[in-house]
N, CA, C and O atoms as a Tinker XYZ file with bonds, in Angstrom:
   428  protein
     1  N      0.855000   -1.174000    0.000000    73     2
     2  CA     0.000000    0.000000    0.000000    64     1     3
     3  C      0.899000    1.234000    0.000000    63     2     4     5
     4  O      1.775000    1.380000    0.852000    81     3
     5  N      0.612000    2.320000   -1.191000    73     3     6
     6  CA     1.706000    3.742000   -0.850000    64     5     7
     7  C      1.068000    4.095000    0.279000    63     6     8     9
     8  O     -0.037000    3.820000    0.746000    81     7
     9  N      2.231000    4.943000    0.728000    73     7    10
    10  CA     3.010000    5.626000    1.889000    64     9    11
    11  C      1.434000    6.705000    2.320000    63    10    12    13
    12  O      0.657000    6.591000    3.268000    81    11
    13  N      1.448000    7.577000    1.313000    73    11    14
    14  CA    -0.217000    8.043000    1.006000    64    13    15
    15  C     -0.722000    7.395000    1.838000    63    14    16    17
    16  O     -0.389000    7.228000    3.011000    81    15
    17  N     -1.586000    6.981000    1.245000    73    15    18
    18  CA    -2.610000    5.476000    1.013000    64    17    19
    19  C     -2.470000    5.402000    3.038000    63    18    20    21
    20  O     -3.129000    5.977000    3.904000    81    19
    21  N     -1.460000    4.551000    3.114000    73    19    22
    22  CA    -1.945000    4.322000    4.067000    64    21    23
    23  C     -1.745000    5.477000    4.831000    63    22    24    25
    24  O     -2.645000    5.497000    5.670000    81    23
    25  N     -0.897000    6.603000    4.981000    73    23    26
    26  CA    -1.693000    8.118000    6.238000    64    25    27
    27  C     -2.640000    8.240000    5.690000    63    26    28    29
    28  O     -3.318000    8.467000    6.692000    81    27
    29  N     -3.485000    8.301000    4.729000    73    27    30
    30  CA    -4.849000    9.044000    4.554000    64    29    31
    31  C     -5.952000    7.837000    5.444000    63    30    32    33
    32  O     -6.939000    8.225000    6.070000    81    31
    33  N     -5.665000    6.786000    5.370000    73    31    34
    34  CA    -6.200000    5.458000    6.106000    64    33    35
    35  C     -6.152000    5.701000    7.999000    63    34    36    37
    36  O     -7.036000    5.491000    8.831000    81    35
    37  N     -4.863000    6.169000    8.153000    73    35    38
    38  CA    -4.087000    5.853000    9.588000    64    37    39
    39  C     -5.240000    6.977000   10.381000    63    38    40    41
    40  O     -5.982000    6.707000   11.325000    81    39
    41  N     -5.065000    8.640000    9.463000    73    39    42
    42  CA    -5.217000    9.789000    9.714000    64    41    43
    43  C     -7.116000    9.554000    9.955000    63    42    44    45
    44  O     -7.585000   10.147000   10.926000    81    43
    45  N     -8.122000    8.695000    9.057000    73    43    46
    46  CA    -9.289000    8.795000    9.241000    64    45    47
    47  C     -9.779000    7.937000   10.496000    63    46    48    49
    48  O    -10.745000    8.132000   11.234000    81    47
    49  N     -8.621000    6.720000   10.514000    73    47    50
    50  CA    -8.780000    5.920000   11.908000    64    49    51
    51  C     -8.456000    6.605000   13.287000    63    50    52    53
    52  O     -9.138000    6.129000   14.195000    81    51
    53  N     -7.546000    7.653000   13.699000    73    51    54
    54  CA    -7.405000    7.935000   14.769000    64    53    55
    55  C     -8.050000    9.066000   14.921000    63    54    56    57
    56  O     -7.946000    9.485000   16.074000    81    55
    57  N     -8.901000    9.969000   13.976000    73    55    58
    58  CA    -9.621000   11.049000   13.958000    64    57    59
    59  C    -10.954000   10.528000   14.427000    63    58    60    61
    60  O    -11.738000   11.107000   15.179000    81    59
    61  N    -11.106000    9.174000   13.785000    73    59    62
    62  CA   -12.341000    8.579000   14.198000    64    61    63
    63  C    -12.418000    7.832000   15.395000    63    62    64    65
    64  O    -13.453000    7.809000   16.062000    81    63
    65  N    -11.223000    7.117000   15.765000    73    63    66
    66  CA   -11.154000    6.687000   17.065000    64    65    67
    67  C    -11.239000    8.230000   18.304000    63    66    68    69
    68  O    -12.294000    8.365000   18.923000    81    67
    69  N    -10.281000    9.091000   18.505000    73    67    70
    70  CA   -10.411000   10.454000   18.917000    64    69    71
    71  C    -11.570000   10.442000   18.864000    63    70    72    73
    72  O    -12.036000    9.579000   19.607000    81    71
    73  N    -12.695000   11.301000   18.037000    73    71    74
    74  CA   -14.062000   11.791000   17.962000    64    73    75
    75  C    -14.880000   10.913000   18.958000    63    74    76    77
    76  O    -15.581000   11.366000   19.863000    81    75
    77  N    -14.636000    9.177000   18.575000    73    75    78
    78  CA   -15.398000    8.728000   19.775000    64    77    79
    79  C    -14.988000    8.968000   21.105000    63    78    80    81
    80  O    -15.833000    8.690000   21.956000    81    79
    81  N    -13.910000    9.411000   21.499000    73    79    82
    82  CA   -13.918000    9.902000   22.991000    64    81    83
    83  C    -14.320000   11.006000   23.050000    63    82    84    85
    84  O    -15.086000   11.287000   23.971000    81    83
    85  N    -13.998000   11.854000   22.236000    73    83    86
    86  CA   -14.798000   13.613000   22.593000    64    85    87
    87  C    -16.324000   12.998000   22.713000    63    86    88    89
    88  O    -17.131000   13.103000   23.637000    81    87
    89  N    -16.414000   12.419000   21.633000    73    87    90
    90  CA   -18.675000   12.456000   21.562000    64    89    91
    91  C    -19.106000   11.892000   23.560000    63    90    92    93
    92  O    -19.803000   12.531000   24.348000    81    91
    93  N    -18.422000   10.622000   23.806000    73    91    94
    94  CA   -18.589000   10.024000   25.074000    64    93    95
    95  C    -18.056000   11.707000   26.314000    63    94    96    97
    96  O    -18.889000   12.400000   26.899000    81    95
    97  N    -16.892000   11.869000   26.353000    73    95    98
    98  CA   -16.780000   12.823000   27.402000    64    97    99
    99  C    -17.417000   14.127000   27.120000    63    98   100   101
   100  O    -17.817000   14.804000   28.068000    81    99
   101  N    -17.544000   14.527000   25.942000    73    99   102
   102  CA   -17.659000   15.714000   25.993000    64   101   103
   103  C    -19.651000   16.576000   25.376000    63   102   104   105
   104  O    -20.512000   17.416000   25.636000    81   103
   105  N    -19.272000   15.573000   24.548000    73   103   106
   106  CA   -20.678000   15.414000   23.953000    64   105   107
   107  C    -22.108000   14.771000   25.098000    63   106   108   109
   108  O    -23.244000   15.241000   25.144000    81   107
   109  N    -21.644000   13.774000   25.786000    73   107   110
   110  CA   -22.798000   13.210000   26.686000    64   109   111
   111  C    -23.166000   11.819000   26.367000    63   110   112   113
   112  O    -23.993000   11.154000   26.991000    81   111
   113  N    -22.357000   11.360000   25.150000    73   111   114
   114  CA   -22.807000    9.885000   24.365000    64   113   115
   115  C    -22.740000    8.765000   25.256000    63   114   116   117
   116  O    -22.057000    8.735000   26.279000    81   115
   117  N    -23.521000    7.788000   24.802000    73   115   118
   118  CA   -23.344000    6.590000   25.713000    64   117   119
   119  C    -21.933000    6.033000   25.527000    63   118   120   121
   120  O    -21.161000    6.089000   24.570000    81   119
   121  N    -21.836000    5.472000   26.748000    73   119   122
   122  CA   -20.093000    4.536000   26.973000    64   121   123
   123  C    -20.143000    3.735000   25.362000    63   122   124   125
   124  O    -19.239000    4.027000   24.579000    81   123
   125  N    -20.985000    2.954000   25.015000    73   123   126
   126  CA   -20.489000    1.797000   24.258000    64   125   127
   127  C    -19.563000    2.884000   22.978000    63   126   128   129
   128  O    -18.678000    2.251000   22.403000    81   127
   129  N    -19.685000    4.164000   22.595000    73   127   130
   130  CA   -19.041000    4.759000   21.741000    64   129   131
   131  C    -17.439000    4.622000   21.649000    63   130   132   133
   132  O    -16.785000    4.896000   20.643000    81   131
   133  N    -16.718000    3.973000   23.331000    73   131   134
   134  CA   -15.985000    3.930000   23.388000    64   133   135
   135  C    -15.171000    2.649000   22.769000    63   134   136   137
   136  O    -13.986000    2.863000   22.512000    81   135
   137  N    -15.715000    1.268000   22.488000    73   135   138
   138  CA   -15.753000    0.507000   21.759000    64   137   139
   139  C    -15.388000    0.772000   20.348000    63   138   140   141
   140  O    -14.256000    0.343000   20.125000    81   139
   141  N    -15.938000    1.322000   19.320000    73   139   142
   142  CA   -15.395000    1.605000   18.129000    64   141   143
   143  C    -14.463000    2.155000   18.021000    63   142   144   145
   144  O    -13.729000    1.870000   17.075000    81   143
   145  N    -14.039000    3.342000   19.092000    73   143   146
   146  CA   -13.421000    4.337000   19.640000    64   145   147
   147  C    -11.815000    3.647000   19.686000    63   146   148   149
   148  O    -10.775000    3.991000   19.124000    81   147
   149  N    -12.018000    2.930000   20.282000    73   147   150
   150  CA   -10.649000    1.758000   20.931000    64   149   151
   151  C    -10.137000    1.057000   19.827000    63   150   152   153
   152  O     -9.013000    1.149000   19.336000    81   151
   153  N    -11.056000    0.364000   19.497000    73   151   154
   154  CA   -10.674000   -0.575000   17.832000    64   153   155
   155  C    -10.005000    0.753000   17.114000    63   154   156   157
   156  O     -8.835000    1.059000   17.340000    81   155
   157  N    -10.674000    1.352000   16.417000    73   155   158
   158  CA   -10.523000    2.480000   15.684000    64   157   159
   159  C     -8.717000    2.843000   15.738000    63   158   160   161
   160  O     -7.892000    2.808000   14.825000    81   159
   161  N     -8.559000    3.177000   17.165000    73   159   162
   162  CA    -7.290000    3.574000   17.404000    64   161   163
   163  C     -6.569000    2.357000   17.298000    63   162   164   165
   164  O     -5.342000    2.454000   17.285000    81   163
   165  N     -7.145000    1.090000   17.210000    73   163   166
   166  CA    -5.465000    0.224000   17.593000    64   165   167
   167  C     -5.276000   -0.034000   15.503000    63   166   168   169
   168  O     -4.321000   -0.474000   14.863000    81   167
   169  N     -6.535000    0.437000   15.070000    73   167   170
   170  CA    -6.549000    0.039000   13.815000    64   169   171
   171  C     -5.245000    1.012000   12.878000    63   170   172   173
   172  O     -4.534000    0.656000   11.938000    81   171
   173  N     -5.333000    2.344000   13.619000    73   171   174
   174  CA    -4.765000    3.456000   13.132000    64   173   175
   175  C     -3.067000    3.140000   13.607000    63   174   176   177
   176  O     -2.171000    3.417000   12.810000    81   175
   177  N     -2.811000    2.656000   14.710000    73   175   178
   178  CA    -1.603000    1.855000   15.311000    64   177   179
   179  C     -0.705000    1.296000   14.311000    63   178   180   181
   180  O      0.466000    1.516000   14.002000    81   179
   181  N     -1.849000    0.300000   13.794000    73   179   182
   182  CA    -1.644000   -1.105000   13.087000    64   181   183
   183  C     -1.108000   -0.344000   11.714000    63   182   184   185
   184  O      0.045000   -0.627000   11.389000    81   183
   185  N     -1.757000    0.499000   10.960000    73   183   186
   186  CA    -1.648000    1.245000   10.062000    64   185   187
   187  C     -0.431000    1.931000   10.087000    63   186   188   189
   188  O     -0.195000    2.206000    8.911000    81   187
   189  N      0.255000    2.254000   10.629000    73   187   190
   190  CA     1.569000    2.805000   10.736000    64   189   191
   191  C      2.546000    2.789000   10.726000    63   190   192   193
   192  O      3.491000    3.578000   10.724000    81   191
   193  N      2.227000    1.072000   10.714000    73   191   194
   194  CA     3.481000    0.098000   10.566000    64   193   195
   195  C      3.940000    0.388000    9.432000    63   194   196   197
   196  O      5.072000    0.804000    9.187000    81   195
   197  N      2.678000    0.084000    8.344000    73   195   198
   198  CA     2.838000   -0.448000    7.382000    64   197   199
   199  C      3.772000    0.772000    6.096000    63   198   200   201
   200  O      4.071000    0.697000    4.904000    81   199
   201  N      3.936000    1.744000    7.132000    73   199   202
   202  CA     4.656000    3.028000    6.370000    64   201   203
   203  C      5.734000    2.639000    5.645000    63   202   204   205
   204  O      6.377000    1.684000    6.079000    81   203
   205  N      6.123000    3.233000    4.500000    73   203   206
   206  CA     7.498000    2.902000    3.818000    64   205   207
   207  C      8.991000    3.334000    4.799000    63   206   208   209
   208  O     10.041000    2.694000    4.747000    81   207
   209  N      8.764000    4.506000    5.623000    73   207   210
   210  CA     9.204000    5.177000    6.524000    64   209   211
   211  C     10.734000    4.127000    7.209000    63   210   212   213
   212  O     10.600000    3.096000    7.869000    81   211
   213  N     11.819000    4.635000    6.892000    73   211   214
   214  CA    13.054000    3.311000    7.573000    64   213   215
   215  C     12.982000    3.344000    9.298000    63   214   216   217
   216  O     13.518000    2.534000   10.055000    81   215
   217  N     12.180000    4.494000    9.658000    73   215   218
   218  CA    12.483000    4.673000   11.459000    64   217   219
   219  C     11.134000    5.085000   11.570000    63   218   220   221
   220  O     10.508000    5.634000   10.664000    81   219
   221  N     10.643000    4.781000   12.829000    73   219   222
   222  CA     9.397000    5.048000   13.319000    64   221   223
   223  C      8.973000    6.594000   13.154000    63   222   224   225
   224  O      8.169000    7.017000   12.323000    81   223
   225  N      9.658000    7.334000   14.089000    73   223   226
   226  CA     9.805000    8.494000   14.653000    64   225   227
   227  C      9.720000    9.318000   12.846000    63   226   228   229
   228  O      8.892000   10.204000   12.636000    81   227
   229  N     10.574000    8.897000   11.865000    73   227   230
   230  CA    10.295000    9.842000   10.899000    64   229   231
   231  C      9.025000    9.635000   10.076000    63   230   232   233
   232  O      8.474000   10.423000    9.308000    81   231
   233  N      8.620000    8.135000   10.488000    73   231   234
   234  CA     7.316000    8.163000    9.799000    64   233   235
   235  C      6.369000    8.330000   10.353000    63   234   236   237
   236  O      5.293000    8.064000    9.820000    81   235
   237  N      6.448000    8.821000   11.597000    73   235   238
   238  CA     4.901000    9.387000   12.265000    64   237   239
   239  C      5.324000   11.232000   12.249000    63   238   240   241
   240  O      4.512000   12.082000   12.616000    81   239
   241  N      6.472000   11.501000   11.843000    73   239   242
   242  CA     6.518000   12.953000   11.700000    64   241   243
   243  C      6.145000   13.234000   10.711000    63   242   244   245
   244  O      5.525000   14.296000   10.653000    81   243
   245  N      6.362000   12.302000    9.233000    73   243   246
   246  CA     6.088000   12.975000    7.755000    64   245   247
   247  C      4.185000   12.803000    8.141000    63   246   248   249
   248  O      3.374000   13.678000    7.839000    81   247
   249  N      3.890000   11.746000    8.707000    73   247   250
   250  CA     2.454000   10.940000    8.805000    64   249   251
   251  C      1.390000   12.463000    9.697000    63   250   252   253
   252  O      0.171000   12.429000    9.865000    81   251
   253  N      2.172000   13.441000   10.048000    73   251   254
   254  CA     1.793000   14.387000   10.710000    64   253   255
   255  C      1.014000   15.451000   10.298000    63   254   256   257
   256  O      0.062000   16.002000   10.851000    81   255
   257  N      1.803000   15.743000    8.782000    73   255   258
   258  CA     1.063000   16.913000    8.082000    64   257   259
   259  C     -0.464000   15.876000    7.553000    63   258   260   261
   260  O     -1.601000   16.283000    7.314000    81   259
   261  N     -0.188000   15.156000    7.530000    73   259   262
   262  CA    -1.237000   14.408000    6.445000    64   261   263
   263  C     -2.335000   14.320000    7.497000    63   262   264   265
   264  O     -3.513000   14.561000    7.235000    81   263
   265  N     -1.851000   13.930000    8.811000    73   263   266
   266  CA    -3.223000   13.764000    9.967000    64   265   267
   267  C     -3.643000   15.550000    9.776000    63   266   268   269
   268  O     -4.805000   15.805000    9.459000    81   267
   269  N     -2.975000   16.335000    9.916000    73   267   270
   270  CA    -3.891000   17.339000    9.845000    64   269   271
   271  C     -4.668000   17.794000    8.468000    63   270   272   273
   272  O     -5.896000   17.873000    8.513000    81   271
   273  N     -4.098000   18.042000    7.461000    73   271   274
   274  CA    -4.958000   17.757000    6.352000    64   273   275
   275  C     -6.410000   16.770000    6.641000    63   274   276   277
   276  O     -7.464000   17.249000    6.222000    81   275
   277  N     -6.445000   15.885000    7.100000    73   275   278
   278  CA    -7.263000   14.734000    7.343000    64   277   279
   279  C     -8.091000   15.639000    8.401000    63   278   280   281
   280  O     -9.192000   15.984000    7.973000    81   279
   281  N     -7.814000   16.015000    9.499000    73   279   282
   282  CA    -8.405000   16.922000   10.766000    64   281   283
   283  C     -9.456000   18.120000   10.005000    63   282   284   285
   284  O    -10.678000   18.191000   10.140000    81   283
   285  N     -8.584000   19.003000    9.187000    73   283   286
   286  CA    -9.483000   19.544000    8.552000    64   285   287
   287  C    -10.555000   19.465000    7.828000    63   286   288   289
   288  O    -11.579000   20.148000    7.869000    81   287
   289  N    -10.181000   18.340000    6.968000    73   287   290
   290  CA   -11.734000   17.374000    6.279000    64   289   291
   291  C    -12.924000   17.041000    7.296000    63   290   292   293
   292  O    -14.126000   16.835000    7.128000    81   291
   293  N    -12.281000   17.066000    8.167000    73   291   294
   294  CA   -13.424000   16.166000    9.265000    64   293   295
   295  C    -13.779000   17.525000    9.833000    63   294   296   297
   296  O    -14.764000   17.322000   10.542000    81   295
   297  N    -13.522000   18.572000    9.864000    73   295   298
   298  CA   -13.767000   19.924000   10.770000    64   297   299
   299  C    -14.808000   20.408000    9.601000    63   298   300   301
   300  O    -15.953000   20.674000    9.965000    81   299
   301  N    -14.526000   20.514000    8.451000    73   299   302
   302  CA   -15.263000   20.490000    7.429000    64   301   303
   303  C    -16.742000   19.425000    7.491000    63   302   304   305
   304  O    -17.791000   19.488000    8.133000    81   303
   305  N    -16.282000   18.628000    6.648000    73   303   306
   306  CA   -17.129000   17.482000    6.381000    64   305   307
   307  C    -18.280000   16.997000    7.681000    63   306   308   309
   308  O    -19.500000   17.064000    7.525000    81   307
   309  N    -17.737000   16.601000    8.719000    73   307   310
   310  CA   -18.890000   16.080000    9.951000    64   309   311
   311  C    -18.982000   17.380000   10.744000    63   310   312   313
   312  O    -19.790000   17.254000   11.664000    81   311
   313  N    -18.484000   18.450000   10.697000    73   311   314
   314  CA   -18.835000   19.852000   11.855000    64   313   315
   315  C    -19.528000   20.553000   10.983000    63   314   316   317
   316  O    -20.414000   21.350000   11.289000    81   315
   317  N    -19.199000   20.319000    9.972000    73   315   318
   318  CA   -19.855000   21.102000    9.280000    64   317   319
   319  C    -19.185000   23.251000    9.034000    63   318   320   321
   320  O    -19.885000   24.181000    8.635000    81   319
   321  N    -17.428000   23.310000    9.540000    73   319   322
   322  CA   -16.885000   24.949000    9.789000    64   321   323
   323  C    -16.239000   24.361000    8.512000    63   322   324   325
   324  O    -16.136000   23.136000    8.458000    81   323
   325  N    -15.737000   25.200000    7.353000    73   323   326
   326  CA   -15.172000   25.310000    6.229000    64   325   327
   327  C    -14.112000   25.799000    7.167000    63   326   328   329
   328  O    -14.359000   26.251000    8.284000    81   327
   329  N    -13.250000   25.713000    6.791000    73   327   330
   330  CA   -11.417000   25.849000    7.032000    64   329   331
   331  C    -11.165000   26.900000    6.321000    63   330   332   333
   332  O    -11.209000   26.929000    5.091000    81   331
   333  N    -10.791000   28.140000    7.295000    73   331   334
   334  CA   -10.440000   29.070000    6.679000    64   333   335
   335  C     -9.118000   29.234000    5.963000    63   334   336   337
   336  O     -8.268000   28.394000    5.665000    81   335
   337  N     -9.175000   30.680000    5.744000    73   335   338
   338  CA    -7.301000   30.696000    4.464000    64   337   339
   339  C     -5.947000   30.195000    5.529000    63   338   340   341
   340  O     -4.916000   29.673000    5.103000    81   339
   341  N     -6.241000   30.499000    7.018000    73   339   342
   342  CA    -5.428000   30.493000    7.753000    64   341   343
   343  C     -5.367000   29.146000    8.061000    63   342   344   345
   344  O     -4.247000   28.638000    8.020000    81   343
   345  N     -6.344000   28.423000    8.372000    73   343   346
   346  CA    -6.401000   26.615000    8.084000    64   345   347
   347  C     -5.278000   25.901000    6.770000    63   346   348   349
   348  O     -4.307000   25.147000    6.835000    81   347
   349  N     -5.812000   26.409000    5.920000    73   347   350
   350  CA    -5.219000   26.307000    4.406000    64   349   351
   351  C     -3.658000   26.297000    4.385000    63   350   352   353
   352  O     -2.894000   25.355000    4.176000    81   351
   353  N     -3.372000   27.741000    4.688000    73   351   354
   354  CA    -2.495000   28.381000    4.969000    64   353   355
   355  C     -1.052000   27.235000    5.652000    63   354   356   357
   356  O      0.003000   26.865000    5.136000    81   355
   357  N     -1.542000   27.035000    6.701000    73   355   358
   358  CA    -1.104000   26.166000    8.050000    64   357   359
   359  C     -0.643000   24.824000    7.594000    63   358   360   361
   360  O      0.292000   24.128000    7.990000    81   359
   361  N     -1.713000   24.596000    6.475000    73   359   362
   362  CA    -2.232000   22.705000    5.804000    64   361   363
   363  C     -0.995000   22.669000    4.932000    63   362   364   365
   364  O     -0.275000   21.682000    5.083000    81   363
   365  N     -0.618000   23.604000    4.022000    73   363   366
   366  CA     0.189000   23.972000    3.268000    64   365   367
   367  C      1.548000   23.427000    3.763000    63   366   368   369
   368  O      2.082000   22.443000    3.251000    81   367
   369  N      2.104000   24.167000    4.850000    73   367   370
   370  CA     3.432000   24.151000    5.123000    64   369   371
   371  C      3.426000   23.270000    5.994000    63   370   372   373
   372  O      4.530000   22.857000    6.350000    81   371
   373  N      2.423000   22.792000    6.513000    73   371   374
   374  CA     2.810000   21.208000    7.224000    64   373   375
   375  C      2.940000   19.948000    5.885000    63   374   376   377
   376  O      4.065000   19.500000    5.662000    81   375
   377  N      2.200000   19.632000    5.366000    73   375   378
   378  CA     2.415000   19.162000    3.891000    64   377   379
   379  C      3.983000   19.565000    3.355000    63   378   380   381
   380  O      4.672000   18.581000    3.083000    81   379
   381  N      4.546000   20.726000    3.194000    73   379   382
   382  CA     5.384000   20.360000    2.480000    64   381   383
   383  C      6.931000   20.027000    3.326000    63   382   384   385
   384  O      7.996000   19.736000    2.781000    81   383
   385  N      6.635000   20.193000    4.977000    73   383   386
   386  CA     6.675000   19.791000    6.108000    64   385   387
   387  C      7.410000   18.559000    5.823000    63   386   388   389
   388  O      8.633000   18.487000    5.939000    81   387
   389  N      6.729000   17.674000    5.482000    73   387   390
   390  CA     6.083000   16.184000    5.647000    64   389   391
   391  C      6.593000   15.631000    4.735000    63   390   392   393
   392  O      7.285000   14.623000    4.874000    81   391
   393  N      6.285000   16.328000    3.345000    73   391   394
   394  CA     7.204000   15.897000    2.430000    64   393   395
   395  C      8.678000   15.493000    2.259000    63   394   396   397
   396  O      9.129000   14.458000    1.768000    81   395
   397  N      9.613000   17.029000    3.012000    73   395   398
   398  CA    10.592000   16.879000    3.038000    64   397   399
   399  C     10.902000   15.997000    4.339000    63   398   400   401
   400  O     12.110000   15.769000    4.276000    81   399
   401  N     10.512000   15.549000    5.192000    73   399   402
   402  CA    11.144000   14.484000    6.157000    64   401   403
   403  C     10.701000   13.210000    5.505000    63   402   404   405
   404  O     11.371000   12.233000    5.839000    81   403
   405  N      9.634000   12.966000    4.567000    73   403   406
   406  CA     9.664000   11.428000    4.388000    64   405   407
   407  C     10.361000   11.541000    2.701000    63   406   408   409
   408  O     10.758000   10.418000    2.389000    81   407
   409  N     10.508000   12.150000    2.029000    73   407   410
   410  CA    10.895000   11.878000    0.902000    64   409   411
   411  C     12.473000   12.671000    0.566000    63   410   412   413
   412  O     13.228000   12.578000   -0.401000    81   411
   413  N     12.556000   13.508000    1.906000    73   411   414
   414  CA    14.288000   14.273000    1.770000    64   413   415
   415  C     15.566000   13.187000    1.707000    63   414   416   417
   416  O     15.733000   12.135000    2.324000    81   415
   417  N     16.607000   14.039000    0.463000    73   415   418
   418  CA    17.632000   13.158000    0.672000    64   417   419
   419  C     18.282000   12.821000    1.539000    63   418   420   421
   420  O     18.799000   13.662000    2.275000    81   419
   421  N     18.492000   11.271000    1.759000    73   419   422
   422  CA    19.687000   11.344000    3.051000    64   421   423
   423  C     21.155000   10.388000    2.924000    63   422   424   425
   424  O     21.197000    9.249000    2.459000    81   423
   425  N     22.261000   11.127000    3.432000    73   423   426
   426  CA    23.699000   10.405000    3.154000    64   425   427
   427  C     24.220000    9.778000    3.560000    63   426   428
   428  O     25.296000    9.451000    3.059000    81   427
């Protein structure tokens, strides 16, 4: 699976695991939310492995810009707030962020 592929995967699993704890603590939801909640996250875990990434640590840093890109969709998409220029803005230089730690040359 590309490198992509799976942060855009990792990034919707721990946004979605996350959300089920906000909805339970914060929202008022019943406990069982915490169930999908849990899976969700070990799924997003599991997903991270599978990075092309040679060291952990650089592939959950490049895997970083992409979770927020992903954050914003969901701030968008299920909240329903459009992401302003300063969102954008932010999305931008973490992305190219991200780029250069997972795809920069090294000697």
């Amino acid at each position: 699976m590309p490198t992509l592929a799976v942060y855009g995967a990792a990034a919707l699993a721990e946004i979605g695991g996350c959300f089920a704890f906000w909805a339970w603590a914060r929202a008022g939801r019943a406990t069982w939310w915490l169930v999908p909640g849990v899976a969700s996250l070990c799924l997003f875990a599991w997903l991270l492995t599978l990075s092309e990434a040679d060291h952990a640590g650089r592939g959950y840093a490049a895997y970083g810009g992409i979770y927020i890109g992903a954050a914003l969709a969901w701030l968008w998409a299920v909240e329903g707030v459009r992401p302003d220029r300063w969102d954008m803005i932010g999305l931008g230089l973490c992305l190219v962020g991200a780029a250069v730690i997972l795809w920069g040359p090294r000697g």
